[in-house]
C-alpha positions in Angstrom: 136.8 120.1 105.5 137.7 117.6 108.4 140.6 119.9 109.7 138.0 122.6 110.0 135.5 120.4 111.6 138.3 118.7 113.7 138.1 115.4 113.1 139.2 112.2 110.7 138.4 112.6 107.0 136.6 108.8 107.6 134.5 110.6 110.5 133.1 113.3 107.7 132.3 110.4 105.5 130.3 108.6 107.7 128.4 111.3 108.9 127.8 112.5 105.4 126.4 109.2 104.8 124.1 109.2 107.3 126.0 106.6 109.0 124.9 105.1 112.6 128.7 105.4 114.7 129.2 109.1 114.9 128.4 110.4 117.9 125.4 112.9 117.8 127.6 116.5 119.5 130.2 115.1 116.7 127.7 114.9 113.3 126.1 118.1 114.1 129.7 120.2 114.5 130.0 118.2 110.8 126.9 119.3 109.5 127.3 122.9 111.0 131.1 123.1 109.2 129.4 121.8 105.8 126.9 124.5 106.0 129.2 127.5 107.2 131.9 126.3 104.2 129.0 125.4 101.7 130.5 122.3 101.2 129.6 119.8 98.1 131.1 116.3 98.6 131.9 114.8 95.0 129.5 111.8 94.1 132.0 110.4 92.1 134.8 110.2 95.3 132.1 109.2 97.6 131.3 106.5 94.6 135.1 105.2 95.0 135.5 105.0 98.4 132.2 103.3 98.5 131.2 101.7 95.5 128.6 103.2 94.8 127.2 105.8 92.1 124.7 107.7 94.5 122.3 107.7 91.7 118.8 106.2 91.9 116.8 105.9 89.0 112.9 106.9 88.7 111.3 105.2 85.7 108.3 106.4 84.3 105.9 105.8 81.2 102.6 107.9 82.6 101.7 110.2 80.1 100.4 113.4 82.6 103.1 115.8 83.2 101.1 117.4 86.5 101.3 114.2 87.8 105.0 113.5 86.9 106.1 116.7 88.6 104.5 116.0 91.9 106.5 112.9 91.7 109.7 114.4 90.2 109.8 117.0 94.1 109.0 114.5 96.1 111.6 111.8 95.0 114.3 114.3 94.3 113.5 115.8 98.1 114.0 112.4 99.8 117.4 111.6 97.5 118.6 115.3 98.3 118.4 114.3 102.3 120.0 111.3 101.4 122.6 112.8 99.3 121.6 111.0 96.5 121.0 112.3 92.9 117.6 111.3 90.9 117.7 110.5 87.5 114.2 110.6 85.7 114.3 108.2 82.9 111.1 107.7 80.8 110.4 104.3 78.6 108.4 103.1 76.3 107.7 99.7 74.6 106.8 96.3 76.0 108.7 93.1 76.6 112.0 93.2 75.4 112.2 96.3 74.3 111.2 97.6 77.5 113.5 95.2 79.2 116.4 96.4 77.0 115.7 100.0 77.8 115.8 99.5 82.0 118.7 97.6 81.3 120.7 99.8 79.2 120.0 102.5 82.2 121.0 100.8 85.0 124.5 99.4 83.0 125.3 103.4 81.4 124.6 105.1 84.4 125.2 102.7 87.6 122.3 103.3 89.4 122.4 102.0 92.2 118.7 100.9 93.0 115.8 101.8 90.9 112.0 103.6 91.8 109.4 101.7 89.3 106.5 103.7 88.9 102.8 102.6 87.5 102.3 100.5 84.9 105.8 99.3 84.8 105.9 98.1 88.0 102.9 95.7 86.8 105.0 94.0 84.4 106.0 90.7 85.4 108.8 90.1 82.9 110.0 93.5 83.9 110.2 92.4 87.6 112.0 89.4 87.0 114.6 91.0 84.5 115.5 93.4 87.6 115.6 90.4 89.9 117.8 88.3 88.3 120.3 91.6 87.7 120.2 91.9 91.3 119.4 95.7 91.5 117.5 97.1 94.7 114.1 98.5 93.4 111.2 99.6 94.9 107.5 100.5 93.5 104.9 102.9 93.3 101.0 102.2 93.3 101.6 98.2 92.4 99.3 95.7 91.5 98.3 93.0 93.7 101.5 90.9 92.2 103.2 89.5 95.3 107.2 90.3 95.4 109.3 90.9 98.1 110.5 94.1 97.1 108.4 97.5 99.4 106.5 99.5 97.9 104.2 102.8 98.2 100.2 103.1 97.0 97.2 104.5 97.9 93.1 103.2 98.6 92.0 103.8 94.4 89.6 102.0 95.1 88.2 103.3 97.8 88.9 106.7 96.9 86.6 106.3 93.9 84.1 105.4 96.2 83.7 108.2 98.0 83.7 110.5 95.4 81.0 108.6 93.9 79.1 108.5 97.2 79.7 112.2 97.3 78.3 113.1 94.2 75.4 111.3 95.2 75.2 112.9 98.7 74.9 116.2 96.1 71.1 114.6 94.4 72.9 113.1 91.3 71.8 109.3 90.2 72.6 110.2 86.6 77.0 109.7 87.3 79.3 109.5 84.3 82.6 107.7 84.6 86.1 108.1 82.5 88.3 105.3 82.9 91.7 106.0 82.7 94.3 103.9 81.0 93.7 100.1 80.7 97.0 99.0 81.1 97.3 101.0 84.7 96.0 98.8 87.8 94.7 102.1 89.2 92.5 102.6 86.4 90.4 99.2 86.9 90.6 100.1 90.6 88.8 103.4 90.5 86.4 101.8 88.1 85.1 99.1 90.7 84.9 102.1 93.2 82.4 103.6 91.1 80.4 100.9 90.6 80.4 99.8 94.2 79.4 103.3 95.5 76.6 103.1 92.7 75.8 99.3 93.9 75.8 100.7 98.1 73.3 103.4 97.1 70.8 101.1 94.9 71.3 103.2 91.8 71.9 101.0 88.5 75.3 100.8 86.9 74.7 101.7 82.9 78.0 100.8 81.1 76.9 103.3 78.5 77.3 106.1 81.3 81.6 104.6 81.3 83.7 105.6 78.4 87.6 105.0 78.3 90.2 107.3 79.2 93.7 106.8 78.8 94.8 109.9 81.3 95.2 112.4 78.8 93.3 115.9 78.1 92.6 114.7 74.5 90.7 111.5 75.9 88.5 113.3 78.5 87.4 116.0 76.0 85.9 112.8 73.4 84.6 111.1 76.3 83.0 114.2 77.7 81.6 115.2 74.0 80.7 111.5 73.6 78.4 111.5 76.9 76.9 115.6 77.0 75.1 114.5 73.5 73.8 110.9 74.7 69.5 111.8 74.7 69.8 111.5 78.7 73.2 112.7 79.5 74.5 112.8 83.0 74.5 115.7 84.8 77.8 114.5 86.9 80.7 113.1 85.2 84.1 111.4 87.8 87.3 111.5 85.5 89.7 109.4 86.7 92.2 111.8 86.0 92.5 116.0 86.5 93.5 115.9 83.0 90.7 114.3 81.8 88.3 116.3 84.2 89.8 119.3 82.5 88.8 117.9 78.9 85.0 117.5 80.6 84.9 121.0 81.4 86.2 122.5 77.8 83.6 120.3 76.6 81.2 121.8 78.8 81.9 125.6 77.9 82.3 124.4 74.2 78.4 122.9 74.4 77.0 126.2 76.6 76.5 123.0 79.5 76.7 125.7 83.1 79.6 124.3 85.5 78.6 123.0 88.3 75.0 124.3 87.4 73.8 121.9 85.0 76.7 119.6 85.0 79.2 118.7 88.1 82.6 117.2 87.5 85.0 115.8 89.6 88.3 114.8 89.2 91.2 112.8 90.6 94.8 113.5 91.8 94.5 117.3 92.6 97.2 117.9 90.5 98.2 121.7 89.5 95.3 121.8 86.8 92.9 121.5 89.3 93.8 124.4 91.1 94.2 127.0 87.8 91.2 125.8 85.5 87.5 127.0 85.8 85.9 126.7 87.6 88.4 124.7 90.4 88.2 121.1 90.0 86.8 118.8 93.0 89.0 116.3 93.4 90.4 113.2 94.9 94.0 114.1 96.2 96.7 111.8 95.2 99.4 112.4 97.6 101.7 111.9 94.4 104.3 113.8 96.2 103.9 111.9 99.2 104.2 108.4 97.7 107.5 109.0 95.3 109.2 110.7 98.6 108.3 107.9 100.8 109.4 105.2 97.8 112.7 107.1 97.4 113.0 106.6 101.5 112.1 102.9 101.3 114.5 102.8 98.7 117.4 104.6 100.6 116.7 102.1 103.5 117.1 99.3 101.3 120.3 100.1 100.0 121.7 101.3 103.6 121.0 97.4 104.8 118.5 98.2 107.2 115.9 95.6 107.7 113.2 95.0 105.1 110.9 98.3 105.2 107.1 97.2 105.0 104.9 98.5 102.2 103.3 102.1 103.1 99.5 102.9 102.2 98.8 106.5 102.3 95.6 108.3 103.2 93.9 110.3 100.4 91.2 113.0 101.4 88.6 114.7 98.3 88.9 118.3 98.1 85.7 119.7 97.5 85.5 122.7 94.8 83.7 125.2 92.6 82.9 122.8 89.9 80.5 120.0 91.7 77.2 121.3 92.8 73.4 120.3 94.5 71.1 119.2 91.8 67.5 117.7 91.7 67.7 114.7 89.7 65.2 112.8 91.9 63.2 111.4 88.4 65.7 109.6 87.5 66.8 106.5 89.4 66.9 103.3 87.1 
């Protein structure tokens, strides 16, 4: 590889690794030779010469697999230009269990920094575990917990906002909301954004109008049952997820309740389901994809010794569909 690209073997390594003293004319004859030889560089020789596994590991515990695959591409897209590999490791348990499980990962695999998604990036004793083993970590849609480590999230809050507002915009005073899961920050977050928007447009909050979620099909179809048979039922409902949204509609078609017609439903994430169920889900969009890719970079700049990156927030937009509509609910506004 280096004879053909006419240089020093340690001149293809740093270029490989995206190192800052190659010359520009010289890392782009590399890069051009890799390409025309479809060349692979072995992790576990570039993990000799440099200590390092060129692994990074993305733990996860949220149960939605739409969501999970949005951030499966964009953190494996980000290690791929890095010539990294990504490892998706999923726990369960709390305290020590969960403490034991990260552990066991990082010492049977190497890893050598680790992506914490939502809710384990909330735990404290998880945090402190990583901190005293010294690995490089990053995380993904935090709490408010102050750390010095970077990390990537997005406006819940107001994102839930606006939906609400919007479904307001739309004639609807009668709003239903499914929480998602309790242990998630996110889930609380999206909650007070609903009750804010309701607050901002004088309309009164009814806690009998909010059912829990826990971000799973299963959980928005009961809450969705549990609400269409209340004697005034709401003719919106805001799930905090698109699985959940999507267990509002089947209980919709099940109950002969006309989407958007008689009932509007809105969603959040604008994950795959929104797009393929019926009628398409309005949405919130989660740039899910977006916010693993850019953890995976702040992650990559970590472990390269760059300065310390600052957290990223990144804009969400709603994505307006087939299944919220106009209504006249203009008698009801306690």
């Amino acid at each position: 590889m280096a004879r053909a690209a006419g240089v020093a073997i340690k001149t293809v390594s740093r270029a490989l690794n995206n190192e800052p003293n190659v010359r520009q004319d010289t890392r782009e004859r590399i890069l051009e030779t890799v390409k025309r030889l479809n060349y692979h560089p072995s992790l576990s020789a570039r993990g000799l010469a440099g200590r390092r596994s060129y692994l990074i590991g993305l733990i996860y515990e949220n149960p939605s697999a739409n969501y999970l695959v949005d951030v499966q591409h964009g953190a494996m897209a980000r290690c791929r230009e890095g010539r990294f590999q990504l490892l998706m490791h999923q726990v369960s348990g709390r305290g020590e269990e969960l403490e034991r499980d990260v552990i066991g990962l990082i010492d049977q695999t190497g890893v050598d920094g680790l992506i914490v998604t939502a809710p384990l990036c909330q735990s404290n004793e998880l945090i402190r575990t990583l901190d005293r083993r010294e690995i490089p970590f990053v995380r993904m849609a935090p709490n408010k917990m102050r750390h010095r480590t970077p990390y990537a999230d997005m406006d819940d809050e107001g994102a839930a906002y606006e939906m609400t507002a919007y479904l307001i915009g739309l004639g609807h005073r009668r709003i239903g909301f499914i929480s998602g899961h309790p242990e998630h920050f996110a889930s609380g977050q999206r909650l007070n954004g609903y009750r804010k928007a309701l607050k901002a447009h004088r309309i009164a909050y009814r806690a009998s109008y909010v059912r829990q979620g826990f971000f799973i099909f299963e959980s928005g179809l009961d809450a969705a049952r549990q609400l269409l048979a209340m004697p005034e039922p709401p003719t919106a409902i805001f799930a905090s997820n698109d699985d959940m949204a999507a267990g509002v509609l089947m209980a919709a078609h099940e109950m002969g309740i006309a989407v958007p017609d008689q009932l509007s439903v809105a969603g959040f994430d604008d994950t795959y389901i929104a797009r393929t169920v019926w009628p398409r889900l309005t949405t919130v969009h989660q740039p899910s994809y977006d916010l693993a890719y850019t953890a995976a970079d702040l992650l990559l700049r970590v472990l390269s010794s760059q300065p310390a990156p600052k957290p990223v927030r990144l804009p969400y937009r709603l994505v307006c569909r087939a299944s919220t509509g106009l209504t006249d609910d203009s008698d009801s506004h306690s």
